[in-house]
KOLTI-654429 format. One record per residue (C-alpha): x, y, z; residue in one letter. Coordinates in Angstrom, 3 decimals, m for minus. Example, Ala and Ser with C-alpha at 12.3 -4.5 7.8 and 13.67 -1.06 7.14 Angstrom:
REM KOLTI-654429
<node><east>12.300</east><north>m4.500</north><up>7.800</up><residu>a</residu></node>
<node><east>13.670</east><north>m1.060</north><up>7.140</up><residu>s</residu></node>
REM end
This chain:
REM KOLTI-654429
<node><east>m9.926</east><north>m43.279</north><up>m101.129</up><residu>x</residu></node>
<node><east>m11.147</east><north>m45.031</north><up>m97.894</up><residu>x</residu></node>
<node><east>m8.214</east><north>m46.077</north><up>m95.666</up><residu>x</residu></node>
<node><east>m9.988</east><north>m47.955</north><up>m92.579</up><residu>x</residu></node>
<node><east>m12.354</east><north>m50.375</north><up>m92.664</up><residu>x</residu></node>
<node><east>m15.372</east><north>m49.409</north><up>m90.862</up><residu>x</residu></node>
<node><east>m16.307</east><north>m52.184</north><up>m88.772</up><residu>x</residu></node>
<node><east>m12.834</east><north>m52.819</north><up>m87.249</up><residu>x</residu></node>
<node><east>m11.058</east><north>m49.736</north><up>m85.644</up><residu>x</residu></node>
<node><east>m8.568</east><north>m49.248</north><up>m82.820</up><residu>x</residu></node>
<node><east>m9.093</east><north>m47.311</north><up>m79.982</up><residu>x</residu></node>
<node><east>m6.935</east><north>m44.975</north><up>m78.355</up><residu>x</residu></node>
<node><east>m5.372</east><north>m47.930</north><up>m76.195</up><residu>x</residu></node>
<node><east>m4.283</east><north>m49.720</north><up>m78.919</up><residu>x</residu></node>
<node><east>m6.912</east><north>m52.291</north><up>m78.272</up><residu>x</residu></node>
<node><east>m8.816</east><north>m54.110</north><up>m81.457</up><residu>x</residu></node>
<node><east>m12.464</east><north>m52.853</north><up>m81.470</up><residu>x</residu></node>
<node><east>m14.621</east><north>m55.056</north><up>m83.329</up><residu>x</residu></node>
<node><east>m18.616</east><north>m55.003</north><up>m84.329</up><residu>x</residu></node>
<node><east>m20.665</east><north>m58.084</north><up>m83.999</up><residu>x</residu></node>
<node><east>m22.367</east><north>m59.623</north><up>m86.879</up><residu>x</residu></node>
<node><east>m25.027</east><north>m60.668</north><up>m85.025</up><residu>x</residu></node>
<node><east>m26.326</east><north>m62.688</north><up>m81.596</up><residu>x</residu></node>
<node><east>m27.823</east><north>m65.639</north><up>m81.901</up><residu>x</residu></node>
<node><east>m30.605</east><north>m66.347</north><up>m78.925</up><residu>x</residu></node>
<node><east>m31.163</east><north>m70.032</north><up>m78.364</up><residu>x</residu></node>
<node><east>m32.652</east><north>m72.825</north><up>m76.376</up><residu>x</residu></node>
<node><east>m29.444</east><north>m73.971</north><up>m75.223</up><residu>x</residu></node>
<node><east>m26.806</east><north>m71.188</north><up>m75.864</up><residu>x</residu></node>
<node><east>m26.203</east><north>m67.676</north><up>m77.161</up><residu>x</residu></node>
<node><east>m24.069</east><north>m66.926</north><up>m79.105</up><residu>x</residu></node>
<node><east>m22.491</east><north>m63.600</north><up>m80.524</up><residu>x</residu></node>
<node><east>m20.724</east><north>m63.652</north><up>m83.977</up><residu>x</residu></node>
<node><east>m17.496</east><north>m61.612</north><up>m84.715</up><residu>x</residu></node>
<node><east>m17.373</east><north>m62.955</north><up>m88.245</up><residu>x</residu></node>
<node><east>m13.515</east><north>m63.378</north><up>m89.762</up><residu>x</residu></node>
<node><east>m10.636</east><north>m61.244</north><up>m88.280</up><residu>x</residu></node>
<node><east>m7.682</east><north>m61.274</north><up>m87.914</up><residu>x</residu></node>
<node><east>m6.674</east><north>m60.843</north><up>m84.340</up><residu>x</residu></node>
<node><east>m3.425</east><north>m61.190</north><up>m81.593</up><residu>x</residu></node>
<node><east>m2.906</east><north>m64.577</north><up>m80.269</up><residu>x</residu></node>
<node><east>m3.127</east><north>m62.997</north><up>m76.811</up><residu>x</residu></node>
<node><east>m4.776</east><north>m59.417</north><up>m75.754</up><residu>x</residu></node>
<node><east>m7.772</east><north>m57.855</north><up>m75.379</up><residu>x</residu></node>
<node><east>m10.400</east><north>m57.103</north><up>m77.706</up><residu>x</residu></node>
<node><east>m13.619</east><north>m54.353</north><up>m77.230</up><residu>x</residu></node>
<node><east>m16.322</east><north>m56.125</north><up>m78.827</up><residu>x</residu></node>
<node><east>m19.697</east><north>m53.741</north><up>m79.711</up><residu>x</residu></node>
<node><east>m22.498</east><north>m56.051</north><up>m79.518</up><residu>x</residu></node>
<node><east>m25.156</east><north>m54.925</north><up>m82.272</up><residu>x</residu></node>
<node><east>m28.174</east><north>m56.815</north><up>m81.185</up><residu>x</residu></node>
<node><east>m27.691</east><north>m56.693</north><up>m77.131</up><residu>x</residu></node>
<node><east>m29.265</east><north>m59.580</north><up>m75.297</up><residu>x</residu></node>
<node><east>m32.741</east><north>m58.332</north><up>m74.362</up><residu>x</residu></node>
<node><east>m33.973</east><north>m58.254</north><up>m70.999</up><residu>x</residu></node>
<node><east>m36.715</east><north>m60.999</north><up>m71.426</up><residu>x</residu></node>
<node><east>m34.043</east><north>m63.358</north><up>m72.246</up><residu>x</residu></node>
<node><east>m33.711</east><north>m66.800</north><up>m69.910</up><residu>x</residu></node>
<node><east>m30.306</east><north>m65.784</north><up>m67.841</up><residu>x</residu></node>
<node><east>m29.121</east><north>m69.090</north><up>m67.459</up><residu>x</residu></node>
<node><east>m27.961</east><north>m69.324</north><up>m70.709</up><residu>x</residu></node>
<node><east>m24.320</east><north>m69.280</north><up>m71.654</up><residu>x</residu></node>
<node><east>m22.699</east><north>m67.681</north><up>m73.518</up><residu>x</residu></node>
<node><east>m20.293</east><north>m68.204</north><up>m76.545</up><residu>x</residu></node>
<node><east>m18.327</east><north>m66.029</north><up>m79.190</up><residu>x</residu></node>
<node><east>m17.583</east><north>m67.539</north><up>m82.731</up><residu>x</residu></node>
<node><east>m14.815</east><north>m65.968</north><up>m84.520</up><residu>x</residu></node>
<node><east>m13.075</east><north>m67.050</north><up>m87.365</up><residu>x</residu></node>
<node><east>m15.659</east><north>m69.983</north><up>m87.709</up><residu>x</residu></node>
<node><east>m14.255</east><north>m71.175</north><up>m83.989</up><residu>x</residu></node>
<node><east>m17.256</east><north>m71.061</north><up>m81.423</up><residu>x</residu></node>
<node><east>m15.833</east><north>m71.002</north><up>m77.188</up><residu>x</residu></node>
<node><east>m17.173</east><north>m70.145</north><up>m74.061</up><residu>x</residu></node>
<node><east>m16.905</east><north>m66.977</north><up>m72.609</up><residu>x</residu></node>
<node><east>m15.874</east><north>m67.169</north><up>m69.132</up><residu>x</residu></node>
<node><east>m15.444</east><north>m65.052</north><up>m66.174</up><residu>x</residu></node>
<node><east>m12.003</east><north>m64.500</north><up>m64.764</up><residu>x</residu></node>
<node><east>m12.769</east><north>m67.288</north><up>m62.094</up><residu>x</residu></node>
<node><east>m13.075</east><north>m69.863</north><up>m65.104</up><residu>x</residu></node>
<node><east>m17.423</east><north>m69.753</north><up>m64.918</up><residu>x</residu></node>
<node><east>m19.437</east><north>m69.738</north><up>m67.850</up><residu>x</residu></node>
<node><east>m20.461</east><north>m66.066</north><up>m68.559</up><residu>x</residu></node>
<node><east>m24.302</east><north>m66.456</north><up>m68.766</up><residu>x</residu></node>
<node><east>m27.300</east><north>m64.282</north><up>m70.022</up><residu>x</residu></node>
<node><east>m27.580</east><north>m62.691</north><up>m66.869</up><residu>x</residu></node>
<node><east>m23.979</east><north>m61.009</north><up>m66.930</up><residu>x</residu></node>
<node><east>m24.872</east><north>m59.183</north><up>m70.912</up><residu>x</residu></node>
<node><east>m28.668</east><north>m58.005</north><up>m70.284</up><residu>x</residu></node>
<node><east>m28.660</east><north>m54.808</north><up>m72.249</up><residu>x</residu></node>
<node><east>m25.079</east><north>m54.830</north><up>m72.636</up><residu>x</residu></node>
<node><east>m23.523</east><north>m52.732</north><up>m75.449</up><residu>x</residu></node>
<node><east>m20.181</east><north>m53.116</north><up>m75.474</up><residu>x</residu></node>
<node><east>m17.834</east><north>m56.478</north><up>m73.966</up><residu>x</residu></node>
<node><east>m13.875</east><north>m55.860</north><up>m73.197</up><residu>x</residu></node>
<node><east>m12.875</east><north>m59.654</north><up>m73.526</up><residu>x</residu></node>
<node><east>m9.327</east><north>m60.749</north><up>m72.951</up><residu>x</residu></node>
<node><east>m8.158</east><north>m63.103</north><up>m75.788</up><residu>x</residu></node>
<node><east>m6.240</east><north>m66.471</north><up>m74.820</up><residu>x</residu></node>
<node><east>m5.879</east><north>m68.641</north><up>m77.836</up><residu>x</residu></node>
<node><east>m2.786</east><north>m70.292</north><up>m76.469</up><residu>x</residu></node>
<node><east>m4.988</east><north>m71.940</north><up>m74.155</up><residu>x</residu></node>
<node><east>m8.030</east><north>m71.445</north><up>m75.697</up><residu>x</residu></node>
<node><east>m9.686</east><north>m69.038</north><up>m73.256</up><residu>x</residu></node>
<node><east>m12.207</east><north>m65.793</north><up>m73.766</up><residu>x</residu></node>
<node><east>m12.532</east><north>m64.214</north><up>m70.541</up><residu>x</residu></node>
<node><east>m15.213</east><north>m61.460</north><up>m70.122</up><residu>x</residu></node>
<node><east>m13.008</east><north>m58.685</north><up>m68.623</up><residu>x</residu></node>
<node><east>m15.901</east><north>m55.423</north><up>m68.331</up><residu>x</residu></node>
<node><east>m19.047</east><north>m54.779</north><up>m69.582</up><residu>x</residu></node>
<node><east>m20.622</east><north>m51.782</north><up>m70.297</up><residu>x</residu></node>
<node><east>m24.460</east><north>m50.975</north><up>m70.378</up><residu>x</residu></node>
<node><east>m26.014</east><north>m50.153</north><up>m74.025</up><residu>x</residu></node>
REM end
C-alpha cells in the first residue's frame, strides 16, 4: 500500500515541497510548471526545479510559475521581476505564496 505521493512531500518544517513538471525556455519568458496542487492560500512552498535553467540561457528573461493552470510572475521581495539571471543552475526555489494578493516572491535559492 503506498501512502504518499511521490512528487509532493513535506519537509521537516512543515513546508509543501513540490517537483516541477517541467521549464519552459522562451523568447519572451520562462516559465516553470508545478502542474495541479493543492496548496495554502498563504505560505511558503520549496519548489525542486527538474530541468534547471542552463547557463547559456539569455538572463534577462523573466520568470513565471504556472500552477493550477494560473501563470504569475515571480518576484523578488522588493516587487522586481525575478529574471534568468537569479535561477542559473538553480535546483531548488523556496517561494513564499501570496494568493490573496496574487504575489510569488522568490524567498532563497539554492544551487543544483
Amino acid at each position: 500500500m503506498n501512502c504518499c505521493n511521490p512528487v509532493i512531500a513535506t519537509n521537516a518544517g512543515g513546508i509543501p515541497y513540490i517537483v516541477s513538471t517541467n521549464t519552459t525556455i522562451g523568447t519572451e519568458t520562462i516559465n516553470i510548471a508545478l502542474g495541479a496542487r493543492r496548496i495554502q492560500p498563504i505560505g511558503y512552498m520549496s519548489i525542486m526545479i527538474s530541468d534547471v535553467i542552463p547557463a547559456d540561457a539569455t538572463t534577462t528573461l523573466p520568470v513565471n510559475l504556472t500552477l493550477n493552470d494560473v501563470t504569475k510572475a515571480l518576484t523578488l521581495p522588493n516587487g522586481t521581476p525575478v529574471t534568468a539571471a537569479e535561477l542559473l543552475n538553480v535546483g531548488n526555489i523556496l517561494v513564499f505564496n501570496d494568493r490573496t494578493r496574487g504575489l510569488l516572491t522568490l524567498m532563497s535559492r539554492t544551487i543544483a
